[in-house]
C-alpha positions in Angstrom: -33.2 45.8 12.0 -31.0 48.7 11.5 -33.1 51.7 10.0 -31.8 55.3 8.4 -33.3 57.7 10.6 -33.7 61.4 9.2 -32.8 64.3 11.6 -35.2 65.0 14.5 -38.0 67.1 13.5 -38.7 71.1 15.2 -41.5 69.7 18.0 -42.8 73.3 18.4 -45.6 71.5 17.1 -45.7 68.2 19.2 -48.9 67.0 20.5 -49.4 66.5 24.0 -48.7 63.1 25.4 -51.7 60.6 24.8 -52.6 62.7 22.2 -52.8 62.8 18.2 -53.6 66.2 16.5 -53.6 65.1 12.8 -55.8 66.7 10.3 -58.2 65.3 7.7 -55.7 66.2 4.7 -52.5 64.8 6.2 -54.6 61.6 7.1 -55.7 61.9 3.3 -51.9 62.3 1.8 -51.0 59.3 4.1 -53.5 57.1 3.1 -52.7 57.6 -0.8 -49.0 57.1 0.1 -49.8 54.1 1.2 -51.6 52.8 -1.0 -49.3 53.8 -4.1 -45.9 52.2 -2.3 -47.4 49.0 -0.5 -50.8 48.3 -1.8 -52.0 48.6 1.7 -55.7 50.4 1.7 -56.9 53.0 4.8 -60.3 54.2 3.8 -61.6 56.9 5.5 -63.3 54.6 8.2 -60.0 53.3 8.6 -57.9 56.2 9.3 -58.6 56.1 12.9 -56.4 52.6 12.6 -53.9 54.6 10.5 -53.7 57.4 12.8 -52.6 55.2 15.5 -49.8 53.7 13.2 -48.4 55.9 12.1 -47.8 57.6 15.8 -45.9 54.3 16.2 -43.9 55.2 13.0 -43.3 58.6 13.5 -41.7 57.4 17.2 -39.3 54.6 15.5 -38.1 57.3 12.9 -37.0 59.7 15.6 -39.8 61.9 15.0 -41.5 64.5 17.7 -44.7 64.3 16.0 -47.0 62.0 13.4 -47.4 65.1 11.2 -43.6 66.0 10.7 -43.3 62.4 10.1 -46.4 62.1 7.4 -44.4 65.1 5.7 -41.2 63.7 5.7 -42.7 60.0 4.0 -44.8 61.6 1.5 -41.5 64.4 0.0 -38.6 61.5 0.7 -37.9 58.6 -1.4 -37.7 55.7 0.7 -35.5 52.5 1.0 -36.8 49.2 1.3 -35.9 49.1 5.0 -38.0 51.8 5.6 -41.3 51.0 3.8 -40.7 47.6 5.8 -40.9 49.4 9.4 -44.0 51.2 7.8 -45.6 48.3 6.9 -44.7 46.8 10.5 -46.6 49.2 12.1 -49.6 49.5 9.7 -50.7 45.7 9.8 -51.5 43.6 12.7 -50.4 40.5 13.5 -53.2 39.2 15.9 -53.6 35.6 15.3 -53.2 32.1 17.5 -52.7 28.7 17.1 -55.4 26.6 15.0 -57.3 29.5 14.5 -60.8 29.1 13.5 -60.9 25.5 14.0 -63.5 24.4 11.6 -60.9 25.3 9.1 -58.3 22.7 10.2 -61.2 19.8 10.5 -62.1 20.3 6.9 -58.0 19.9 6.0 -58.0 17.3 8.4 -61.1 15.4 6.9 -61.3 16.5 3.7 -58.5 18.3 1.2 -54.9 16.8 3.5 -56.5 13.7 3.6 -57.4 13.2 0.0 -54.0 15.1 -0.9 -52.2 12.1 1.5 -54.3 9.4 0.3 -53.5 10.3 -3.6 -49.5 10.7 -3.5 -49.0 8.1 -0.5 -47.9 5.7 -3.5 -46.5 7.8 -6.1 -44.7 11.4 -5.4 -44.9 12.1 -1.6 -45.0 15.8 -1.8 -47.1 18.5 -1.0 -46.7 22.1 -1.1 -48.8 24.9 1.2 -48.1 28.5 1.5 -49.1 30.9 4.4 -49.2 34.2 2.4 -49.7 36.8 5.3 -48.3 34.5 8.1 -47.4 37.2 10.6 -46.0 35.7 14.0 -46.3 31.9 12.7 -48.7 30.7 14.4 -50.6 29.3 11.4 -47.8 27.9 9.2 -46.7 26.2 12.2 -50.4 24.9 12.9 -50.2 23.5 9.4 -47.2 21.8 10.4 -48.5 20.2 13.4 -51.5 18.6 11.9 -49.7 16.9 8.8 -47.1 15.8 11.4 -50.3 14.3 13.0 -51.3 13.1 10.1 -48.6 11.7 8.0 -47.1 8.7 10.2 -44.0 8.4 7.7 -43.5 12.1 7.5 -39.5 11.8 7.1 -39.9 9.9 3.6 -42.2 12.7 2.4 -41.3 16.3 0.6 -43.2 18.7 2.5 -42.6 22.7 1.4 -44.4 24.9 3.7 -43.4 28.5 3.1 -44.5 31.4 5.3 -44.4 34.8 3.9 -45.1 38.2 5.2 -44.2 42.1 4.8 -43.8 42.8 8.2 -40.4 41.8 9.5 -40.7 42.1 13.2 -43.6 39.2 12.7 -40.9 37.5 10.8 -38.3 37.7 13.4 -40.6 36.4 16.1 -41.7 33.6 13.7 -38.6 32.1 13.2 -37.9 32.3 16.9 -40.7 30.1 17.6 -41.7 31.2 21.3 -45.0 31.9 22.1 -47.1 33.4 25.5 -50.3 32.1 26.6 -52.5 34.6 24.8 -50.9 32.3 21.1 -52.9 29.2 22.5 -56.5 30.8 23.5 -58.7 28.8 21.9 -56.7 26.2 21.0 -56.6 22.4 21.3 -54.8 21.1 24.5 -53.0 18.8 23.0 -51.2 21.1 20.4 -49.4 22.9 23.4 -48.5 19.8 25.2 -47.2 17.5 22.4 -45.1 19.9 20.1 -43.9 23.0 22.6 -41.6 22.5 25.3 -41.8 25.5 28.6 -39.0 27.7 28.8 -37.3 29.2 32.0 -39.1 32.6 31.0 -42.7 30.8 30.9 -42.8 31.0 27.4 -43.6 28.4 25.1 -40.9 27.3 22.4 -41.7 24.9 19.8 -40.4 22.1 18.8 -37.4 21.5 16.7 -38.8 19.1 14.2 -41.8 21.2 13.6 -39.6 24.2 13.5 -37.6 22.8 10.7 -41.0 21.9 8.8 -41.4 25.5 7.7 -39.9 28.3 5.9 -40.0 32.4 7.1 -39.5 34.8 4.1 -40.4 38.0 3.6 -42.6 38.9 0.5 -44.8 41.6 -0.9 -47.9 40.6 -2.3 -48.4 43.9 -3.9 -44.8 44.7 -5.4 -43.0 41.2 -5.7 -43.5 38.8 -8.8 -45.5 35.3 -8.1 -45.7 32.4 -8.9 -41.6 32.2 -9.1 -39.3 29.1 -8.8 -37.0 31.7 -7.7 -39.4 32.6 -4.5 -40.4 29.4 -4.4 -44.3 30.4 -4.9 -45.1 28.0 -7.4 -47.2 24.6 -7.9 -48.7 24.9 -4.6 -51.3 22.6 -3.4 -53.2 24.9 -0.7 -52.3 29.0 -0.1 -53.8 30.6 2.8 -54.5 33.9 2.7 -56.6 35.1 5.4 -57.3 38.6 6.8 -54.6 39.8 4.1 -56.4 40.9 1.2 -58.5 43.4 3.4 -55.7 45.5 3.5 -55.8 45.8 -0.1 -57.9 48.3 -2.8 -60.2 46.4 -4.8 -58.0 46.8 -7.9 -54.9 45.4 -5.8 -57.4 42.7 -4.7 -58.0 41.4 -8.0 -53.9 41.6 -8.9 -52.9 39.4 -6.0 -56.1 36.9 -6.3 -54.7 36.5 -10.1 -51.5 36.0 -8.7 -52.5 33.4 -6.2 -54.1 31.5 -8.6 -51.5 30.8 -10.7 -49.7 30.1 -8.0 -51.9 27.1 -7.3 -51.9 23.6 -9.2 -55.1 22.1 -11.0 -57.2 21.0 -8.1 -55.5 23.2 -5.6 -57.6 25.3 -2.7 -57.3 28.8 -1.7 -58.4 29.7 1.3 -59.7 33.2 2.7 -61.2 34.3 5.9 -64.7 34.0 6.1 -65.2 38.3 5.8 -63.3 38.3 2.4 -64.8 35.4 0.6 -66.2 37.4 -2.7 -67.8 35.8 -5.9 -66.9 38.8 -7.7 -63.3 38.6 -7.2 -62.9 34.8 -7.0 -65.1 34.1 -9.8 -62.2 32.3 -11.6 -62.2 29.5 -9.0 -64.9 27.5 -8.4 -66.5 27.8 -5.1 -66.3 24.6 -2.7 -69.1 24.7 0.6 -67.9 22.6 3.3 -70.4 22.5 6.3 -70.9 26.7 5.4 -67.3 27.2 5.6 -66.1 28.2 2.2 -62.7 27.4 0.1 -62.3 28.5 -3.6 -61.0 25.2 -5.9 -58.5 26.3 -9.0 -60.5 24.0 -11.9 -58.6 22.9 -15.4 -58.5 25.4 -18.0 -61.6 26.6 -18.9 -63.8 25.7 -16.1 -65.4 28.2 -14.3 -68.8 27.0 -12.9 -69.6 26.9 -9.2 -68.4 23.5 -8.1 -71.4 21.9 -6.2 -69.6 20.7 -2.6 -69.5 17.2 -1.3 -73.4 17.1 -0.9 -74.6 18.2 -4.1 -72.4 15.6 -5.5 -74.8 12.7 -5.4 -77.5 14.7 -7.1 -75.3 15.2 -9.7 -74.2 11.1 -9.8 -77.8 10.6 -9.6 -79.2 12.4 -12.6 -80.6 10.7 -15.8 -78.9 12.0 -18.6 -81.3 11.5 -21.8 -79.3 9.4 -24.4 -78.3 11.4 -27.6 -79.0 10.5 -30.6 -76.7 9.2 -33.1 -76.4 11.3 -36.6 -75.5 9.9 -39.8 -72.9 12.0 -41.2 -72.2 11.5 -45.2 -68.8 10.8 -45.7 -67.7 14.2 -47.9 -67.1 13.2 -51.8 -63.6 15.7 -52.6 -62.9 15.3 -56.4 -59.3 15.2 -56.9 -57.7 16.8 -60.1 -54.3 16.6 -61.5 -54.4 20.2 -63.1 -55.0 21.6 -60.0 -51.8 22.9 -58.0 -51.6 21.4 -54.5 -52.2 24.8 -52.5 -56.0 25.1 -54.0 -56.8 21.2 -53.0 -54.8 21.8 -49.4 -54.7 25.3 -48.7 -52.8 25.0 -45.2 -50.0 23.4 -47.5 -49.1 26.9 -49.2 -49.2 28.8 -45.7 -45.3 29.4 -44.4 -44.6 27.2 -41.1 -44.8 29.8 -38.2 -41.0 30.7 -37.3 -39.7 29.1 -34.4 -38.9 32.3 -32.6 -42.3 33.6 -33.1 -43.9 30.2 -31.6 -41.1 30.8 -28.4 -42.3 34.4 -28.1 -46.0 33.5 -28.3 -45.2 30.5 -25.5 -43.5 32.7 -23.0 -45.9 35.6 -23.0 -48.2 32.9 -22.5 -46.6 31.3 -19.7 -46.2 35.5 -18.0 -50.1 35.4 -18.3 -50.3 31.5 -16.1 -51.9 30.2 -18.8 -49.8 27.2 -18.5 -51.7 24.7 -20.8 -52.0 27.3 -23.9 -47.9 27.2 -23.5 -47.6 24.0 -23.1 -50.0 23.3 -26.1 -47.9 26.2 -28.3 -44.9 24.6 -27.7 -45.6 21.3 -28.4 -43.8 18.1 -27.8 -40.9 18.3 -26.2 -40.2 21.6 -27.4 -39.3 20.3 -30.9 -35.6 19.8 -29.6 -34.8 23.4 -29.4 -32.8 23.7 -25.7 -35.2 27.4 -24.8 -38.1 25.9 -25.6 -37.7 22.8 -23.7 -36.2 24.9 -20.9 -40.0 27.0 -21.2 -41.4 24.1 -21.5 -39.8 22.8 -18.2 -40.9 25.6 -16.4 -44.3 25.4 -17.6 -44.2 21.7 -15.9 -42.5 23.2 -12.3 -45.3 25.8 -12.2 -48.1 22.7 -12.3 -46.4 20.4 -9.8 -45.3 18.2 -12.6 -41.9 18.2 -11.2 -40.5 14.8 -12.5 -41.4 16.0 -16.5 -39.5 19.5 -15.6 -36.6 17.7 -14.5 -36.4 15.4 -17.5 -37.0 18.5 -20.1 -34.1 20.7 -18.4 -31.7 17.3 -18.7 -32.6 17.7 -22.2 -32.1 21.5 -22.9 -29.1 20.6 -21.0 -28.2 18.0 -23.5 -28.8 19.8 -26.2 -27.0 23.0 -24.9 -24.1 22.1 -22.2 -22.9 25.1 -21.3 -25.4 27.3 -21.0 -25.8 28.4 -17.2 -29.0 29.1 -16.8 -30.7 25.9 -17.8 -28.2 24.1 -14.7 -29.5 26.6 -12.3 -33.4 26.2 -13.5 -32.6 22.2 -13.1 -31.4 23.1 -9.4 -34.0 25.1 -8.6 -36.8 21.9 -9.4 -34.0 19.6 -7.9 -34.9 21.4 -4.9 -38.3 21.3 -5.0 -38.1 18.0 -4.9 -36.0 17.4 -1.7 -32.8 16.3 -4.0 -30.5 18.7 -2.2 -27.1 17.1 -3.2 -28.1 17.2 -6.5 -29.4 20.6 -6.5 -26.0 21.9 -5.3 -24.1 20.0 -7.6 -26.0 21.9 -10.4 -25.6 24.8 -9.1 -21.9 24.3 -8.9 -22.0 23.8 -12.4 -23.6 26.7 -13.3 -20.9 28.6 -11.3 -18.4 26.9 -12.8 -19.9 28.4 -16.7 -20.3 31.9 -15.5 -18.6 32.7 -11.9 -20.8 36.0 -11.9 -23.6 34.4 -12.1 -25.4 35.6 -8.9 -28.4 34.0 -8.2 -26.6 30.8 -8.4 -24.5 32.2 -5.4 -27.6 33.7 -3.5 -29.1 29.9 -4.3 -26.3 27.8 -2.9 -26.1 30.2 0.4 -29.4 29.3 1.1 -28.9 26.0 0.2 -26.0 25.5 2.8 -27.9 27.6 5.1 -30.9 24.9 5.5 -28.1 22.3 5.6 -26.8 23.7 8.7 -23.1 25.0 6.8 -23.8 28.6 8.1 -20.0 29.3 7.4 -20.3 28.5 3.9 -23.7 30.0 3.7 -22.6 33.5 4.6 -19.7 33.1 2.0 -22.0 32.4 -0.8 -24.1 35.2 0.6 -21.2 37.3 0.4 -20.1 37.0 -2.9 -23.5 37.6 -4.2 -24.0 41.1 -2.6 -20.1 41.8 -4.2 -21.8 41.6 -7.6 -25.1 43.0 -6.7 -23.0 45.9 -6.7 -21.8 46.5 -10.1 -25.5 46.6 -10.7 -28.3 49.2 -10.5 -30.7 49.0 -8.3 -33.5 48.9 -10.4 -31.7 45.9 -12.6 -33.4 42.8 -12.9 -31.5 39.9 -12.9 -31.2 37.2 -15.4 -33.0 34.5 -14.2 -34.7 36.1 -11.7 -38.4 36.3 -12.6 -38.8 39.9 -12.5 -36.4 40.1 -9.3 -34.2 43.8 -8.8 -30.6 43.7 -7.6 -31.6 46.1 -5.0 -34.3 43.3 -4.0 -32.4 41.2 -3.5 -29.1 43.0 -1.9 -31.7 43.6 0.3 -33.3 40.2 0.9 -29.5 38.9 1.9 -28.6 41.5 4.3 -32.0 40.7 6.0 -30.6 37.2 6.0 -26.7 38.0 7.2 -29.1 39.8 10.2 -30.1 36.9 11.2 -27.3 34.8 11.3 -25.7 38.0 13.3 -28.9 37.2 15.9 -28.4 33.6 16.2 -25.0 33.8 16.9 -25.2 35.9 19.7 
């Protein structure tokens, strides 16, 4: 990754080799910075960690010392390349394959299996997302155990998305290579069925598990979720493990909201076993396998501590005392003709709310993930108005009810043919679904109502990129950063869920680096 390096520092204060002379304040300054721009939390006990990292940073910047370099990040206003190098050095990727393998036997035996055993006959999908994936080793053991699994994997819809903020862990991830030290602790099998040796004694996975997954970078702290845009919505399972410990308590509780509403009804969350928290899960209810605990995202409403697989038959068991039937008197309403309608009805003489103000009341609703109160505000099928259908078929994407989405956005469509944006939302749920010729014939459409449309452009280059069109990727690519620039940075862009243009000018040239790579 190319990086903007400032001008090498005076070192008439450089610290001897091997050795770091950084004071309490700096350290202090450092660790606010930090926390303000990335979320990421250095307590004091910590600094010793940050200290360290930033002597890392201070060298990739072109600096002479850590302090010069603390100075310069504190006064300077920063790009998004460079907050990315920070974070690259301020979080660790130390992780292996099937880590902490209790946790893979209860997805094995329990929440995979039940998740496989309920959409074998209906929609074979399922959707996971390795928030805090660093060098891939997890999202790829997820990978490797439903490919166990699922003997007729090729006819299902499998999304596994892999996200991180450091890039260099990205950049190995998608590589897929791996030393010894990924495998310590880990089943023999896994290394001799799905990675093949390379001529440098490395181990490269393989191709068809590869493909299974998909590397992009993403902020918990700064970027919006749950988005059809990011593609972090309706999932069925998020881990999220040894991530939030990085975090303040306050940013804690903003990503956990997040995740949640990321997940479906029924869907699990799971955390390492250091940051499991009733305080800050207490939305989800709390599932005990064999000690080992997951947090379950109930139906609206439900909040109480779900019981685990053992305390189930206690439950079953219980005899519920029968209740008693009452005898309510039917209520006597005298009717008279002298009396206006409004006194014997009163609802009757209250104004229908306006439509605009029931769309406005639906959308903040759906900003807040309360999916259900949106749904139920809505009503219907939107009451054939094409942007409340088109809520409304968001509102059904964001709950894995994919096939309702679909059939609402045909009918916004319907109801209102050229407007672009309800073709590109259809694409975007086309997708989800695997229906990739579809998908890009929608988006075509869209391009074809508004050619500046850009994240229709940004959507079909990486649409041609997972088809293998690299060519035509990079051109679609290319003529969304041409109007990315008549924008402002700061911009958000229509459609976008809260995304910037400079986000995502930036999120493309990550991606033209790469093709760069693998054509070398």
């Amino acid at each position: 990754m190319t990086v903007a390096r400032p001008q090498t520092q005076d070192n008439s204060h450089a610290a001897p080799a091997g050795q770091l002379l950084i004071s309490d304040s700096q350290l202090s300054k450092l660790s606010e910075f930090v926390a303000t721009q990335m979320g990421l939390h250095f307590p004091k006990e910590r600094w010793q960690d940050l200290e360290r990292g930033i002597a890392s940073v201070a060298r990739e910047f072109g600096f002479n010392d850590a302090e010069s370099c603390i100075q310069w990040l504190i006064s300077s206003p920063l790009t998004r390349n460079q907050i990315e190098v920070l974070a690259s050095h301020l979080t660790v990727g130390e992780t292996y394959f099937f880590r902490e393998k209790k946790i893979f036997e209860i997805l094995e035996e329990h929440i995979f299996s039940e998740l496989i055993h309920s959409r074998a006959g209906t929609e074979k999908r399922l959707r996971i997302w390795s928030a805090g994936c660093a060098t891939g080793e997890e999202p790829y053991s997820i990978a490797i155990l439903l490919s166990k699994m699922i003997p007729d994997i090729r006819d299902w819809n499998i999304t596994i998305l892999a996200t991180d903020v450091n890039p260099h862990f990205l950049k190995k991830a998608s590589i897929g290579a791996y030393n010894e030290w990924s495998f310590r602790d880990t089943p023999s099998w896994v290394k001799e069925r799905y990675f093949k040796k390379t001529k440098e004694n490395r181990f490269e996975i393989l191709p068809h598990i590869k493909k299974m997954v998909t590397f992009s970078y993403h902020n918990l702290a700064e970027d919006a979720y749950p988005s059809l845009t990011n593609n972090t919505n309706a999932m069925d399972v998020i881990f999220c493990r040894n991530v939030l410990m990085y975090f303040g308590q306050d940013s804690q509780k903003k990503v956990i909201q997040n995740l949640y509403r990321c997940l479906v009804d029924g869907g699990y969350l799971i955390v390492s076993p250091s940051e499991t928290s009733h305080v800050l899960f207490s939305q989800f209810a709390v599932v005990n396998f064999h000690d080992a605990i997951f947090y379950k995202k109930q139906g609206a409403g439900i909040q109480a501590q779900w019981p685990g697989i053992r305390g189930y038959e206690e439950i079953i068991n219980q005899q519920l005392p029968a209740v008693p039937e009452l005898e309510t008197p039917e209520p006597e309403i005298e009717y008279k003709a002298e009396k206006p309608i409004s006194e014997i009805f009163p609802s009757a003489a209250e104004p229908k709310q306006p439509i605009q103000d029931i769309y406005a009341e639906a959308k903040a609703l759906y900003e807040q993930g309360r999916y259900e109160e949106a749904e139920e505000k809505i009503g219907g099928e939107g009451g054939f108005d094409a942007k409340a259908m088109e809520l409304l078929s968001r509102v059904y994407a964001n709950q894995g009810k994919l096939s309702e989405a679909v059939e609402l956005c045909e009918k916004a469509i319907a109801t209102d043919k050229l407007n672009p944006g309800s073709h590109y939302l259809l694409a975007t749920i086309l997708q989800e679904q695997g229906r990739v010729e579809e998908a890009t014939a929608s988006l075509k459409r869209a391009l074809y109502l508004d050619q500046n449309f850009v994240l229709a452009h940004f959507a079909l280059g990486n649409l041609t990129k997972q088809q293998g069109k690299f060519k035509e990727s990079v051109k679609h690519f290319e003529n969304a950063l041409f109007l990315l620039k008549k924008y402002r940075q700061e911009d958000v862009l229509i459609e976008s869920e809260g995304m910037t243009a400079g986000r995502l000018m930036e999120i493309i040239e990550a991606l033209r680096g790469r093709f760069r790579v693998a054509s070398v």
